[in-house]
PyMOL Python script that loads the backbone (N, CA, C, O; Angstrom):
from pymol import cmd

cmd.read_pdbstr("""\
ATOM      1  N   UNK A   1       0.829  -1.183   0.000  1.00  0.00           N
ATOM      2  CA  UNK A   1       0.000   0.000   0.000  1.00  0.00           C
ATOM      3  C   UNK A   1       0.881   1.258   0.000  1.00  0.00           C
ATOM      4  O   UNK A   1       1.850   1.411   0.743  1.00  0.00           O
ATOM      5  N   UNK A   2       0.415   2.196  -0.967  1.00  0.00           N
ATOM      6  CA  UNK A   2       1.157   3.445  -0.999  1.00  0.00           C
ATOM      7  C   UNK A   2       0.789   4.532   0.569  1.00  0.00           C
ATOM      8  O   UNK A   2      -0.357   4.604   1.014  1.00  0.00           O
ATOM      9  N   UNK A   3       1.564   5.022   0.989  1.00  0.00           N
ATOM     10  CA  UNK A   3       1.410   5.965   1.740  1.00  0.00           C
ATOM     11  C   UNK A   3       1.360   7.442   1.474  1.00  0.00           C
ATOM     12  O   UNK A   3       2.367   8.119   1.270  1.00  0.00           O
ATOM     13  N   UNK A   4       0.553   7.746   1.484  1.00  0.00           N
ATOM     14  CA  UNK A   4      -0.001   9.161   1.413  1.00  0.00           C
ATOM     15  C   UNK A   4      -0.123  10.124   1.953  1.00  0.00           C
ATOM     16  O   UNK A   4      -1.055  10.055   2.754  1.00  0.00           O
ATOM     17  N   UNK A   5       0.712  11.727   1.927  1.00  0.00           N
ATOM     18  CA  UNK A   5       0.492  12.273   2.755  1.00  0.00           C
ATOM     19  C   UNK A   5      -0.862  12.864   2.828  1.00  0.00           C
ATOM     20  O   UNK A   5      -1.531  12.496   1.862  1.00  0.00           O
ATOM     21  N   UNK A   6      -1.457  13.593   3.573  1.00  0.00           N
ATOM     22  CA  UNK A   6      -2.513  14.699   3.506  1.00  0.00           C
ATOM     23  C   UNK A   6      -2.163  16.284   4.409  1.00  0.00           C
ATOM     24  O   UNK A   6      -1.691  16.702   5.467  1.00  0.00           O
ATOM     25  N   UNK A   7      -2.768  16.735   3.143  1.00  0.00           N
ATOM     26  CA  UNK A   7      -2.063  18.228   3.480  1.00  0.00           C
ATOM     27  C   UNK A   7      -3.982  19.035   3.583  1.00  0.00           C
ATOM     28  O   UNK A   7      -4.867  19.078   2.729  1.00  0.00           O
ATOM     29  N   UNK A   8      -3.938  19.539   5.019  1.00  0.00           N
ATOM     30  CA  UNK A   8      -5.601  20.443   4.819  1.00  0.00           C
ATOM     31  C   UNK A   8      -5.325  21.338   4.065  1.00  0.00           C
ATOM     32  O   UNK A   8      -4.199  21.834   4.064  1.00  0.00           O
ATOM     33  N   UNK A   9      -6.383  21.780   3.183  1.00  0.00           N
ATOM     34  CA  UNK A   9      -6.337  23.072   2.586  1.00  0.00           C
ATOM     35  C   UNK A   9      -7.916  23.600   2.817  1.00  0.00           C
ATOM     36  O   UNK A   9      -8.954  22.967   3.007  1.00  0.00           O
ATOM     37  N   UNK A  10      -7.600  25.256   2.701  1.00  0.00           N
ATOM     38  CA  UNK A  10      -8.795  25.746   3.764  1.00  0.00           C
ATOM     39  C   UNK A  10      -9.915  26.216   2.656  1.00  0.00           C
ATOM     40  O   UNK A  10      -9.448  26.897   1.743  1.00  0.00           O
ATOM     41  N   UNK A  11     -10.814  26.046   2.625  1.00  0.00           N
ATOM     42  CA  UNK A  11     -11.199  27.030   1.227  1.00  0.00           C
ATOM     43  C   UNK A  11     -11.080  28.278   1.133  1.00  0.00           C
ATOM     44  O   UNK A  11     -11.358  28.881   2.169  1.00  0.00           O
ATOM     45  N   UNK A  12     -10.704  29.016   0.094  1.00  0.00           N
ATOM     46  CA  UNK A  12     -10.980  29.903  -0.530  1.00  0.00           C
ATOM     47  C   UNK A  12     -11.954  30.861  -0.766  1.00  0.00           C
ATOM     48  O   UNK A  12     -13.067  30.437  -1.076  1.00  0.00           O
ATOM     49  N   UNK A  13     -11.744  32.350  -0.668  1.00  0.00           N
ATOM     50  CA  UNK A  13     -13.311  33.033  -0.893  1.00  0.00           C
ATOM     51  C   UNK A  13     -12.619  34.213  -1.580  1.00  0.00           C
ATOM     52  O   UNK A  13     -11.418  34.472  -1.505  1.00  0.00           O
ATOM     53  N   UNK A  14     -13.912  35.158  -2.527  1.00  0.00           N
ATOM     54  CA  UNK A  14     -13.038  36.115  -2.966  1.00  0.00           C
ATOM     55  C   UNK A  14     -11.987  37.286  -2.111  1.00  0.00           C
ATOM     56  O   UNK A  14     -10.986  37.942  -2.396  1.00  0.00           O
ATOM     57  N   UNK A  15     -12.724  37.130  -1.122  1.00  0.00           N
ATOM     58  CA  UNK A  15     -11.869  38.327   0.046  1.00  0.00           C
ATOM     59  C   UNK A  15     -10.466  37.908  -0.005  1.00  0.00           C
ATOM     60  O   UNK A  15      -9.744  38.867   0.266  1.00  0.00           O
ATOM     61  N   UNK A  16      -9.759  36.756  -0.268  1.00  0.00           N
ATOM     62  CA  UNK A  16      -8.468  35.771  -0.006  1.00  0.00           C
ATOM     63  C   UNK A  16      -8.079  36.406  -1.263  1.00  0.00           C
ATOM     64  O   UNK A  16      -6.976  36.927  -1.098  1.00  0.00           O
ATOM     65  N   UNK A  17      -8.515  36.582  -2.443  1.00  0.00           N
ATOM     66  CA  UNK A  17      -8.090  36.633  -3.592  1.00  0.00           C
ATOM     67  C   UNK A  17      -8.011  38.155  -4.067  1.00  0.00           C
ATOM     68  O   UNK A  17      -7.237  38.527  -4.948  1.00  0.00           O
ATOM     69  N   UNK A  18      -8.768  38.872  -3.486  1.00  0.00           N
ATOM     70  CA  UNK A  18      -9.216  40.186  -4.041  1.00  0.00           C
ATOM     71  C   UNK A  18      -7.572  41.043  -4.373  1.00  0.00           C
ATOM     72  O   UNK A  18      -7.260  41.607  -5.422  1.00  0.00           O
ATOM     73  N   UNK A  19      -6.743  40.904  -3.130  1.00  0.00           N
ATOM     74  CA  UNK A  19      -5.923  42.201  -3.278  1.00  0.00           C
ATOM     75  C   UNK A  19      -4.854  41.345  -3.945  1.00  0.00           C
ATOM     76  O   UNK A  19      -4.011  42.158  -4.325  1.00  0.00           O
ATOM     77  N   UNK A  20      -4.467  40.148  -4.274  1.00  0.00           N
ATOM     78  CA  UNK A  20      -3.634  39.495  -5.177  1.00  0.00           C
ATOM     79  C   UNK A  20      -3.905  39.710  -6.750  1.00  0.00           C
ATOM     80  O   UNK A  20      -3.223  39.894  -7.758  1.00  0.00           O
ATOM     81  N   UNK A  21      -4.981  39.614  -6.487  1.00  0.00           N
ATOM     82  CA  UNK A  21      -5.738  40.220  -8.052  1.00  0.00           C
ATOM     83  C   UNK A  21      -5.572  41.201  -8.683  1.00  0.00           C
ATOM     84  O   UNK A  21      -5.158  41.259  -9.841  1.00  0.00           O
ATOM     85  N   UNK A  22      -6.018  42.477  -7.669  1.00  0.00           N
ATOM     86  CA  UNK A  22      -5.937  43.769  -7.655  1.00  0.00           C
ATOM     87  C   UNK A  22      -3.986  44.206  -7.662  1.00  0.00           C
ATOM     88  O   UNK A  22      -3.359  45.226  -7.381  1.00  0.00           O
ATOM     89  N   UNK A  23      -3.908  43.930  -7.757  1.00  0.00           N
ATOM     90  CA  UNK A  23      -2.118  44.299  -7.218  1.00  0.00           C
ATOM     91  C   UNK A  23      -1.571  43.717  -8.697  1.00  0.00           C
ATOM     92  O   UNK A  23      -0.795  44.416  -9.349  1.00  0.00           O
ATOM     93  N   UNK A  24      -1.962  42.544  -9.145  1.00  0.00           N
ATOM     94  CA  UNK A  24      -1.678  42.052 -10.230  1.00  0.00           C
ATOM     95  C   UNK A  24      -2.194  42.269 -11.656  1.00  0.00           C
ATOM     96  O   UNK A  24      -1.765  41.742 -12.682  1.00  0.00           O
ATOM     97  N   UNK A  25      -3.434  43.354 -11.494  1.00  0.00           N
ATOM     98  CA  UNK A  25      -3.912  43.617 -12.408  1.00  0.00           C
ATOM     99  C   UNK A  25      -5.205  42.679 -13.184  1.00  0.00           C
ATOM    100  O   UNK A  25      -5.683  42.975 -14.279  1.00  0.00           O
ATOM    101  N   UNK A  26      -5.548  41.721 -12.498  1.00  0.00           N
ATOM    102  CA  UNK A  26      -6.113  40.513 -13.033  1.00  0.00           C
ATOM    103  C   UNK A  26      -7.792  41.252 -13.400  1.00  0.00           C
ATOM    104  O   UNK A  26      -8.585  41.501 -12.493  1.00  0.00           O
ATOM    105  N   UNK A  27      -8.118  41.534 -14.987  1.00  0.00           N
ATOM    106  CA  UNK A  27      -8.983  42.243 -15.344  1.00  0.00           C
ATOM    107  C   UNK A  27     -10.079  41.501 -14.903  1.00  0.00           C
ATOM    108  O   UNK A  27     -10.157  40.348 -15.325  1.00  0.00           O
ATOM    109  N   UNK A  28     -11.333  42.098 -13.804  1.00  0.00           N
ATOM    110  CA  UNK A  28     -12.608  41.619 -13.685  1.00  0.00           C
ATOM    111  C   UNK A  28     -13.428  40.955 -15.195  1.00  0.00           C
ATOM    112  O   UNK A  28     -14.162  39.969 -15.133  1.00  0.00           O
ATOM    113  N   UNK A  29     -13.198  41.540 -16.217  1.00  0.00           N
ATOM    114  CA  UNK A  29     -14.619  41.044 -16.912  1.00  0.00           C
ATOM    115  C   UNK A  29     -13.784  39.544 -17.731  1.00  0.00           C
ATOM    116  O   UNK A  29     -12.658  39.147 -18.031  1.00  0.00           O
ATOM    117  N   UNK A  30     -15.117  39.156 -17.802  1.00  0.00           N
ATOM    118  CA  UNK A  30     -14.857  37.650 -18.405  1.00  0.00           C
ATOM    119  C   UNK A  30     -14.389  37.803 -19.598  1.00  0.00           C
ATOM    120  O   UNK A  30     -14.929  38.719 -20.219  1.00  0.00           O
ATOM    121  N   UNK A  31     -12.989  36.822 -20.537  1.00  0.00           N
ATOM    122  CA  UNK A  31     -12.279  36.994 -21.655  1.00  0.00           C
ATOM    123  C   UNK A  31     -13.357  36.775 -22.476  1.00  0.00           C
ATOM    124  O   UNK A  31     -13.358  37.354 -23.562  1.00  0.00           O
ATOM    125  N   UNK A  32     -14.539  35.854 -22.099  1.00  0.00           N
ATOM    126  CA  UNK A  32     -15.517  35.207 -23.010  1.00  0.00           C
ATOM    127  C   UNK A  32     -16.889  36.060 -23.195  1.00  0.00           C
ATOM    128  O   UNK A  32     -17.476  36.392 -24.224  1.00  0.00           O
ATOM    129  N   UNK A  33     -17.162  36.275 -21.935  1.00  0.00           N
ATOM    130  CA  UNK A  33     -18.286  37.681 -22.345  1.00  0.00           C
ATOM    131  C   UNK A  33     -18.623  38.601 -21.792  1.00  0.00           C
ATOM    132  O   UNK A  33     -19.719  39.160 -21.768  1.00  0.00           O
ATOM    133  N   UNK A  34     -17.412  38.887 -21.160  1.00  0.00           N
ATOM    134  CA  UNK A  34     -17.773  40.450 -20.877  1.00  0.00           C
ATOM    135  C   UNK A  34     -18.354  41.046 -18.922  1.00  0.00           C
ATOM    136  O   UNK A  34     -18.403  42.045 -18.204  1.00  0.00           O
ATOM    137  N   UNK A  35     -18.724  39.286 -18.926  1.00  0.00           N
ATOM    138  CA  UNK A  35     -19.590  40.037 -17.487  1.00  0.00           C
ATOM    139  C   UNK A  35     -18.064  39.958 -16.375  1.00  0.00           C
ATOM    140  O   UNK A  35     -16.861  39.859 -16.617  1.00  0.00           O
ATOM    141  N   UNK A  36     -18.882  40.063 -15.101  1.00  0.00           N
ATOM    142  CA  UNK A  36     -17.962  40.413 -13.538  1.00  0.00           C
ATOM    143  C   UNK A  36     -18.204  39.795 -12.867  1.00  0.00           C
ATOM    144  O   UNK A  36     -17.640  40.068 -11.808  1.00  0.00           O
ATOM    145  N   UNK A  37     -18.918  38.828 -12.808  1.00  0.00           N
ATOM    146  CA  UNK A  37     -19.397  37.678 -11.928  1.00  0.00           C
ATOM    147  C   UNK A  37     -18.910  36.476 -11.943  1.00  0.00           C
ATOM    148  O   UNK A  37     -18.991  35.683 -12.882  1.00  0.00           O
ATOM    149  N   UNK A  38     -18.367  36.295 -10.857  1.00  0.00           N
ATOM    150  CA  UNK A  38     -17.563  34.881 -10.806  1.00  0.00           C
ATOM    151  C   UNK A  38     -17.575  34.258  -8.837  1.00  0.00           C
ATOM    152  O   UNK A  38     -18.005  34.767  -7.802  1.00  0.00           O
ATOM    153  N   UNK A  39     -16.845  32.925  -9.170  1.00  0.00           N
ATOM    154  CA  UNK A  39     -17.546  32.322  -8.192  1.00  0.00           C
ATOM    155  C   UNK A  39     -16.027  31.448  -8.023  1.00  0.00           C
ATOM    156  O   UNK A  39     -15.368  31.145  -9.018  1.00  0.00           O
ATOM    157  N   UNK A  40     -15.542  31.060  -6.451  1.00  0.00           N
ATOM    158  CA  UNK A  40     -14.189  30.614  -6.646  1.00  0.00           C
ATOM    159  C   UNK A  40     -14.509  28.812  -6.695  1.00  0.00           C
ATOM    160  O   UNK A  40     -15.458  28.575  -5.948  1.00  0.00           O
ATOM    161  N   UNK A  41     -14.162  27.983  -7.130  1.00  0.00           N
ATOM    162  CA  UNK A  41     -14.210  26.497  -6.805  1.00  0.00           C
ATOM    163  C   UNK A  41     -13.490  25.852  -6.049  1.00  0.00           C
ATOM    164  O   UNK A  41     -12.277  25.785  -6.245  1.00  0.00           O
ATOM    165  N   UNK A  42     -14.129  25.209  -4.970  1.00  0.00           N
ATOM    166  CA  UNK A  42     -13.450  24.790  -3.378  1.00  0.00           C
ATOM    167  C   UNK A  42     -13.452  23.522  -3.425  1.00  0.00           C
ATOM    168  O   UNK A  42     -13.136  22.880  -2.423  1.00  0.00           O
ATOM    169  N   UNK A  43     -13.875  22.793  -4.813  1.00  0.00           N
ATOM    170  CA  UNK A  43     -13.850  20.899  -4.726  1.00  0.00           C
ATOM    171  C   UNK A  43     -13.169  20.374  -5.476  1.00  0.00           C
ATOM    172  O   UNK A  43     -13.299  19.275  -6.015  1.00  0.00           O
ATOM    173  N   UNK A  44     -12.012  21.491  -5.610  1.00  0.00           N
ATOM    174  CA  UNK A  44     -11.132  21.317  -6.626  1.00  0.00           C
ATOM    175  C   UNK A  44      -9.524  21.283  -6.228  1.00  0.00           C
ATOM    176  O   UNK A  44      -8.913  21.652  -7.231  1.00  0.00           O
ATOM    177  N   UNK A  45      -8.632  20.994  -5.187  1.00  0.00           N
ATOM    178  CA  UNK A  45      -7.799  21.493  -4.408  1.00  0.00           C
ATOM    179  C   UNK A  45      -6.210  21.500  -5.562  1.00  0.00           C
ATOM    180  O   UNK A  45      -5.209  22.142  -5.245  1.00  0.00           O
ATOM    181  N   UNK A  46      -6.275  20.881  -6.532  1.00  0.00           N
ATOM    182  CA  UNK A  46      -4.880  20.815  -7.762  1.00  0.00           C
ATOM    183  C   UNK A  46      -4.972  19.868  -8.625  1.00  0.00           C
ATOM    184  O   UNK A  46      -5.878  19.035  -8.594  1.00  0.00           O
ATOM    185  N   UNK A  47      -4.185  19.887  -9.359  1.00  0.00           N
ATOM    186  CA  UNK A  47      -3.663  19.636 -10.385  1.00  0.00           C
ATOM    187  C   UNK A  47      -3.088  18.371 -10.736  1.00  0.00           C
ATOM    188  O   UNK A  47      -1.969  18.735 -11.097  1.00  0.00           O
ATOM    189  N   UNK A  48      -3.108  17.285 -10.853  1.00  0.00           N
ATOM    190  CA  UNK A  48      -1.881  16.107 -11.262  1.00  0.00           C
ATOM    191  C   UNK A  48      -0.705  16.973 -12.345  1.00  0.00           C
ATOM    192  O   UNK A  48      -0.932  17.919 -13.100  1.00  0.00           O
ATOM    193  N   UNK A  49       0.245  16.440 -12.153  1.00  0.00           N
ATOM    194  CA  UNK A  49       1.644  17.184 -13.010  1.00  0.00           C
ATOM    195  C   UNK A  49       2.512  15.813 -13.436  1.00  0.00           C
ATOM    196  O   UNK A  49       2.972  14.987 -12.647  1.00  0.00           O
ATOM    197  N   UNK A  50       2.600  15.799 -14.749  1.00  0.00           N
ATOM    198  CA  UNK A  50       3.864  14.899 -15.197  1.00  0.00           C
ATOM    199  C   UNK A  50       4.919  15.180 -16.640  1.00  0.00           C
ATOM    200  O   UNK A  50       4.719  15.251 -17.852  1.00  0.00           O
ATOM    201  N   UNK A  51       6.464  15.318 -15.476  1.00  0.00           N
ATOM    202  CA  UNK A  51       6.990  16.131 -16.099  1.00  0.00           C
ATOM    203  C   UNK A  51       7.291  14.537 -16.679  1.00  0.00           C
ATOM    204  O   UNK A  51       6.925  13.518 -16.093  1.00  0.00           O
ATOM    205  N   UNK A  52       8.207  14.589 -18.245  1.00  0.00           N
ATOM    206  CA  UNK A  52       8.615  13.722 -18.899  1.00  0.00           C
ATOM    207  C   UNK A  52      10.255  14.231 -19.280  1.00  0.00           C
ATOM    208  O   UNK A  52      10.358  14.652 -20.433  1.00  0.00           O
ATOM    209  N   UNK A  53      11.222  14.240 -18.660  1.00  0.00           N
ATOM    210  CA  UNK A  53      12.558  14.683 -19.050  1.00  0.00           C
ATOM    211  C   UNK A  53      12.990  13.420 -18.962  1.00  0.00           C
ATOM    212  O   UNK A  53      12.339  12.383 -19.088  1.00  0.00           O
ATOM    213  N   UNK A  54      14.582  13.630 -18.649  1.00  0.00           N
ATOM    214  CA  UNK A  54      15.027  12.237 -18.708  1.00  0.00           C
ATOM    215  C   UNK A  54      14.999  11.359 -17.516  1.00  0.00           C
ATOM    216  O   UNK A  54      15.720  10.367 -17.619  1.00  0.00           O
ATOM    217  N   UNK A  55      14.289  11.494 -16.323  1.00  0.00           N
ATOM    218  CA  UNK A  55      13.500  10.736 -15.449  1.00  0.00           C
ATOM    219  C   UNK A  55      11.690  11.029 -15.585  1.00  0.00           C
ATOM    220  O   UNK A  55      11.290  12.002 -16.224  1.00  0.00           O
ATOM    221  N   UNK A  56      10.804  10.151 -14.967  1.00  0.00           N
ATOM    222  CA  UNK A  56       9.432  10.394 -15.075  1.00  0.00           C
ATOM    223  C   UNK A  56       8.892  11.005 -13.854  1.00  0.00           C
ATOM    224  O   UNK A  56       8.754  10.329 -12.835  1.00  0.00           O
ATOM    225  N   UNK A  57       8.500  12.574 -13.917  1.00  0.00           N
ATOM    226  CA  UNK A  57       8.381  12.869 -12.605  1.00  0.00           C
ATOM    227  C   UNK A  57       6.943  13.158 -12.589  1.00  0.00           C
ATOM    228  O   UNK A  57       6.296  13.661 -13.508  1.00  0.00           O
ATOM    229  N   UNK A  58       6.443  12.717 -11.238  1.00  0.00           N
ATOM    230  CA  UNK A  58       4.725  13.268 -11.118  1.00  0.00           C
ATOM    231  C   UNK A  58       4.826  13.846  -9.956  1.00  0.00           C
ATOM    232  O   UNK A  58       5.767  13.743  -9.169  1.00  0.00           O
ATOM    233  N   UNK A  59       3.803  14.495  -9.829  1.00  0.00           N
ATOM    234  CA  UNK A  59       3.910  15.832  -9.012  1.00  0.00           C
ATOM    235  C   UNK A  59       2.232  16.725  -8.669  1.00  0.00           C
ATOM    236  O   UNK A  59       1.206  16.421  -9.279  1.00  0.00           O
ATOM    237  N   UNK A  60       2.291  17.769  -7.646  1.00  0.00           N
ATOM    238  CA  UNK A  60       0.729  18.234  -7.418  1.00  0.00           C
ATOM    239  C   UNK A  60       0.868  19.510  -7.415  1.00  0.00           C
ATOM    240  O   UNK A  60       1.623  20.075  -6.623  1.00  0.00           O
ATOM    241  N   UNK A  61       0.132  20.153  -8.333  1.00  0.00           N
ATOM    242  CA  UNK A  61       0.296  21.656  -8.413  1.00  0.00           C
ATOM    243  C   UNK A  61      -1.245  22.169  -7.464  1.00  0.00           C
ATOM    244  O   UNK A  61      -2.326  21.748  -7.875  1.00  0.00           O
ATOM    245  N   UNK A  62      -1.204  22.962  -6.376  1.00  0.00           N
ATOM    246  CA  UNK A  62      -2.345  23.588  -5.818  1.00  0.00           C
ATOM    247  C   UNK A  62      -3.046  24.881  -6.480  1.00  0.00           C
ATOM    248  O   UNK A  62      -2.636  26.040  -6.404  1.00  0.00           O
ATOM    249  N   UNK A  63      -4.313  24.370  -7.213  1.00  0.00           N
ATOM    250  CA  UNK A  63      -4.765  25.774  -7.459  1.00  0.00           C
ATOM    251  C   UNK A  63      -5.678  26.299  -7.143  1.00  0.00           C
ATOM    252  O   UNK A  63      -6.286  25.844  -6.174  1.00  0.00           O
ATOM    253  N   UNK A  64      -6.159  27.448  -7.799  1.00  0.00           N
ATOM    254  CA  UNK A  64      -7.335  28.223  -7.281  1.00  0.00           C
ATOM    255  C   UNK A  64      -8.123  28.272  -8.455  1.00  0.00           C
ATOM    256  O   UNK A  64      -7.701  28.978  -9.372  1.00  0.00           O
ATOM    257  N   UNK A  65      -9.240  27.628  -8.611  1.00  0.00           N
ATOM    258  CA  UNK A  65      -9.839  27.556  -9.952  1.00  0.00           C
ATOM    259  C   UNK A  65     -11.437  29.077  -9.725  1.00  0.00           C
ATOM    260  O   UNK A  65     -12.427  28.849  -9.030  1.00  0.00           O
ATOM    261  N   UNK A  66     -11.251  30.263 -10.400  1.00  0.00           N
ATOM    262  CA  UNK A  66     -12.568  31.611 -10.579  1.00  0.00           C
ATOM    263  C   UNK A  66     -12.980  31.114 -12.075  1.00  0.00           C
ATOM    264  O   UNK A  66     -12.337  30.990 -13.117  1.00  0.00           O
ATOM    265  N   UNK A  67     -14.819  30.804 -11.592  1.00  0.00           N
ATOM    266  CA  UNK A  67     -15.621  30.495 -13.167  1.00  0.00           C
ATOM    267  C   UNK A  67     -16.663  31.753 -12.930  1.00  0.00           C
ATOM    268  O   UNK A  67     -17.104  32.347 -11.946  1.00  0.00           O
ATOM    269  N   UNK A  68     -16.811  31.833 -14.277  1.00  0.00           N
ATOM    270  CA  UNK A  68     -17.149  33.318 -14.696  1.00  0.00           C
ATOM    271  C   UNK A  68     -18.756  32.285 -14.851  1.00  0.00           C
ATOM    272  O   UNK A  68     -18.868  31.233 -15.480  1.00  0.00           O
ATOM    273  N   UNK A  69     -20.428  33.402 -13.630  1.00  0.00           N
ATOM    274  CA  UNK A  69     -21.500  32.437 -13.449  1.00  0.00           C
ATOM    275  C   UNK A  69     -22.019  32.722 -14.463  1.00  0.00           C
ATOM    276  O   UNK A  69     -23.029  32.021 -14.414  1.00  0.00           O
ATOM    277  N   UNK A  70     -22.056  33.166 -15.217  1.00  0.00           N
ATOM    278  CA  UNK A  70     -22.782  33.771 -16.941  1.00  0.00           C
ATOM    279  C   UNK A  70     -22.540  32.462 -17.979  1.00  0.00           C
ATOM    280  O   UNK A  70     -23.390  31.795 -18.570  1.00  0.00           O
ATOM    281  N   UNK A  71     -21.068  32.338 -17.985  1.00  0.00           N
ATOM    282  CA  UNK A  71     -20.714  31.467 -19.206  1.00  0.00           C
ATOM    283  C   UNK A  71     -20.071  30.342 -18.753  1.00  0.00           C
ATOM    284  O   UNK A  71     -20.111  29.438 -19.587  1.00  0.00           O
ATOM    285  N   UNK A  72     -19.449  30.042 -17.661  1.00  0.00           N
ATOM    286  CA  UNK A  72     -18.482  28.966 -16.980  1.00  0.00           C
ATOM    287  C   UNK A  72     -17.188  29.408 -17.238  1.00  0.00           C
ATOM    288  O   UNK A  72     -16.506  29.155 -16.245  1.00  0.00           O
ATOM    289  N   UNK A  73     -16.498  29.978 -18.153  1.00  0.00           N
ATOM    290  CA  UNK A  73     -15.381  30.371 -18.588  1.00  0.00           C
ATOM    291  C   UNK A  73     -14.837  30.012 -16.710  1.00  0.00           C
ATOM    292  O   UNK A  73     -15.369  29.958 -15.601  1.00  0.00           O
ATOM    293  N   UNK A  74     -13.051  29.792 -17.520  1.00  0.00           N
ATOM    294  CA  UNK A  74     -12.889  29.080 -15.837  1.00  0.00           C
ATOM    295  C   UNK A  74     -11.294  29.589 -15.975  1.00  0.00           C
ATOM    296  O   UNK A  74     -10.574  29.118 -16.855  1.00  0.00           O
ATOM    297  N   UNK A  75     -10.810  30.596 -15.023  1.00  0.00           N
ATOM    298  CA  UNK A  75      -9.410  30.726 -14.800  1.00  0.00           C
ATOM    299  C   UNK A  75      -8.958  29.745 -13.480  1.00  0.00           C
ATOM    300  O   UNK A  75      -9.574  29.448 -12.456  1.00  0.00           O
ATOM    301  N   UNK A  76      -7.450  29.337 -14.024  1.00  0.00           N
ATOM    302  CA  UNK A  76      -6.721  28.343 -13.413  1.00  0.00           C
ATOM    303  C   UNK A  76      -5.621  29.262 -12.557  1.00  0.00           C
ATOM    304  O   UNK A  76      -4.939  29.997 -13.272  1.00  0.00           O
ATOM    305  N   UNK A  77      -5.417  29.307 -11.450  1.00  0.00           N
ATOM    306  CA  UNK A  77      -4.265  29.926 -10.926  1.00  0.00           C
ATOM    307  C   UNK A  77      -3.675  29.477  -9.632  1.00  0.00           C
ATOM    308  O   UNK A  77      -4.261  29.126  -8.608  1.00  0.00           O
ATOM    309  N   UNK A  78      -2.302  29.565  -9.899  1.00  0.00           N
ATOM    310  CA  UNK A  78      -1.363  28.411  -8.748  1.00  0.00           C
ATOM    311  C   UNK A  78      -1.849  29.054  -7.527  1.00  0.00           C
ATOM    312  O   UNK A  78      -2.198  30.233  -7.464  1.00  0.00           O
ATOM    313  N   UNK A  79      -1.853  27.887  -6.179  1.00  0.00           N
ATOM    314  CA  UNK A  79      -2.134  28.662  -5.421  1.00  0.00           C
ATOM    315  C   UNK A  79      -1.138  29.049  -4.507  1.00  0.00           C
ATOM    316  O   UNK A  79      -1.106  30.047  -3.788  1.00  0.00           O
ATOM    317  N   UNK A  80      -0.215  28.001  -4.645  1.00  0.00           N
ATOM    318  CA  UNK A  80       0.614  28.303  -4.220  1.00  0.00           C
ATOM    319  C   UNK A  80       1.569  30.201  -4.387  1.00  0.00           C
ATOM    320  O   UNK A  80       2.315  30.803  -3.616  1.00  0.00           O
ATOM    321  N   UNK A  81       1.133  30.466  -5.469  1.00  0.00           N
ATOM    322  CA  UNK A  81       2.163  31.929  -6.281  1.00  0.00           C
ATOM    323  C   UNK A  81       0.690  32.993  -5.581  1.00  0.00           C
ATOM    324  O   UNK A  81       0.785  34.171  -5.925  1.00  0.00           O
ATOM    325  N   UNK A  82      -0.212  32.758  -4.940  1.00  0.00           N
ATOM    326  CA  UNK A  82      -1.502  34.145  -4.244  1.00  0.00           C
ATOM    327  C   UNK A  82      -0.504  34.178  -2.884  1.00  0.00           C
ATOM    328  O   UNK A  82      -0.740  35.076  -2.077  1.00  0.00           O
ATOM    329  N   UNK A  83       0.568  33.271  -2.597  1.00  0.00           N
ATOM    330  CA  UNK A  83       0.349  33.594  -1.380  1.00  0.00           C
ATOM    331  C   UNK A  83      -0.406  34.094  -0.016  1.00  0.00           C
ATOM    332  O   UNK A  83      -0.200  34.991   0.801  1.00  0.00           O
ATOM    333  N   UNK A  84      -1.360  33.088  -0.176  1.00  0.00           N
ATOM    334  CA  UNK A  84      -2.485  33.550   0.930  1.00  0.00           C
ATOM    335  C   UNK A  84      -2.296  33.429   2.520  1.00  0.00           C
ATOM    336  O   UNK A  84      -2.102  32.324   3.027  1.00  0.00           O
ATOM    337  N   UNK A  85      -2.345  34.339   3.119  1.00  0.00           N
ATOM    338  CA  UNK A  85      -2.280  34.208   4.498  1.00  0.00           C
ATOM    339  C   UNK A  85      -2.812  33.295   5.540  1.00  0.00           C
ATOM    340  O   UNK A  85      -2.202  33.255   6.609  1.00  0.00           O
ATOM    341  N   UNK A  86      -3.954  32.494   5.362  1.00  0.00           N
ATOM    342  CA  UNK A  86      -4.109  31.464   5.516  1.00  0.00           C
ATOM    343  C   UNK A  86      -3.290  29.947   5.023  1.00  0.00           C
ATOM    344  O   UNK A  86      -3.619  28.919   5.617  1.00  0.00           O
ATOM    345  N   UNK A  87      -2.397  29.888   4.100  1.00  0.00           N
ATOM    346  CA  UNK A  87      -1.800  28.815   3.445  1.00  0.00           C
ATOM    347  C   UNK A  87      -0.504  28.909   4.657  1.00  0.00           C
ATOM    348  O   UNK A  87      -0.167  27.900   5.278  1.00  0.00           O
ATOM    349  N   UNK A  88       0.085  30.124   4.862  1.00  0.00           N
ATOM    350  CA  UNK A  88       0.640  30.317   5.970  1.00  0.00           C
ATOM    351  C   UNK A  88       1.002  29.483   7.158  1.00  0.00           C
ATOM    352  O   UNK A  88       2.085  29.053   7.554  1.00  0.00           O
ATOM    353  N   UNK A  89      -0.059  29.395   7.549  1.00  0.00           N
ATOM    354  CA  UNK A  89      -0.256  28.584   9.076  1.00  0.00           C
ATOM    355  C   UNK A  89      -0.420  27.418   8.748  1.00  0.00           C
ATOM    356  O   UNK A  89      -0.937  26.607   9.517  1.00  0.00           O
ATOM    357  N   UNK A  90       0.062  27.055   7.325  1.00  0.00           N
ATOM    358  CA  UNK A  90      -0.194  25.315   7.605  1.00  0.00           C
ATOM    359  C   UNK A  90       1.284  24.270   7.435  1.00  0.00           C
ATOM    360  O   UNK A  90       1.203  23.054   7.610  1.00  0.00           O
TER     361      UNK A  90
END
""", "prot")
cmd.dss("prot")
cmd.show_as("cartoon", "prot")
cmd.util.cbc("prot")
cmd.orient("prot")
């Protein structure tokens, strides 16, 4: 049997995200149509990763998935790189 770690991760809300956004420039309206409404996804905690060089490496990228509620349009962003103050304490 493989052993597994487990790492908690806390959810996410826009207040966590707002001034990472804002600081970064990350334009409110949707690339797809235009609206401002979005919603963060919390049942989603990362990524599977497999690099293929000259060993086979797999790996877990943590992200933060914002879907735009108009169209679904769906931005992907590490979560690790928001540096959230909550990720902090863990």
């Amino acid at each position: 049997m493989i052993e597994r770690e487990v790492i908690p991760v806390e959810p996410v809300y826009a207040d966590d995200v707002a001034p990472f956004f804002k600081e970064k420039g990350v334009k409110e309206e949707c690339e797809c149509c235009g609206k401002k409404d979005w919603i963060i996804i919390n049942n989603l905690f990362g990524i599977a990763t497999l690099m293929c060089d000259d060993d086979l490496t797999a790996g877990f990228t943590p992200t933060i998935i914002v879907q735009c509620t108009n169209c679904g349009n769906m931005r992907l962003f590490n979560r690790a790189h928001l540096n959230l103050e909550k990720d902090k304490k863990l």
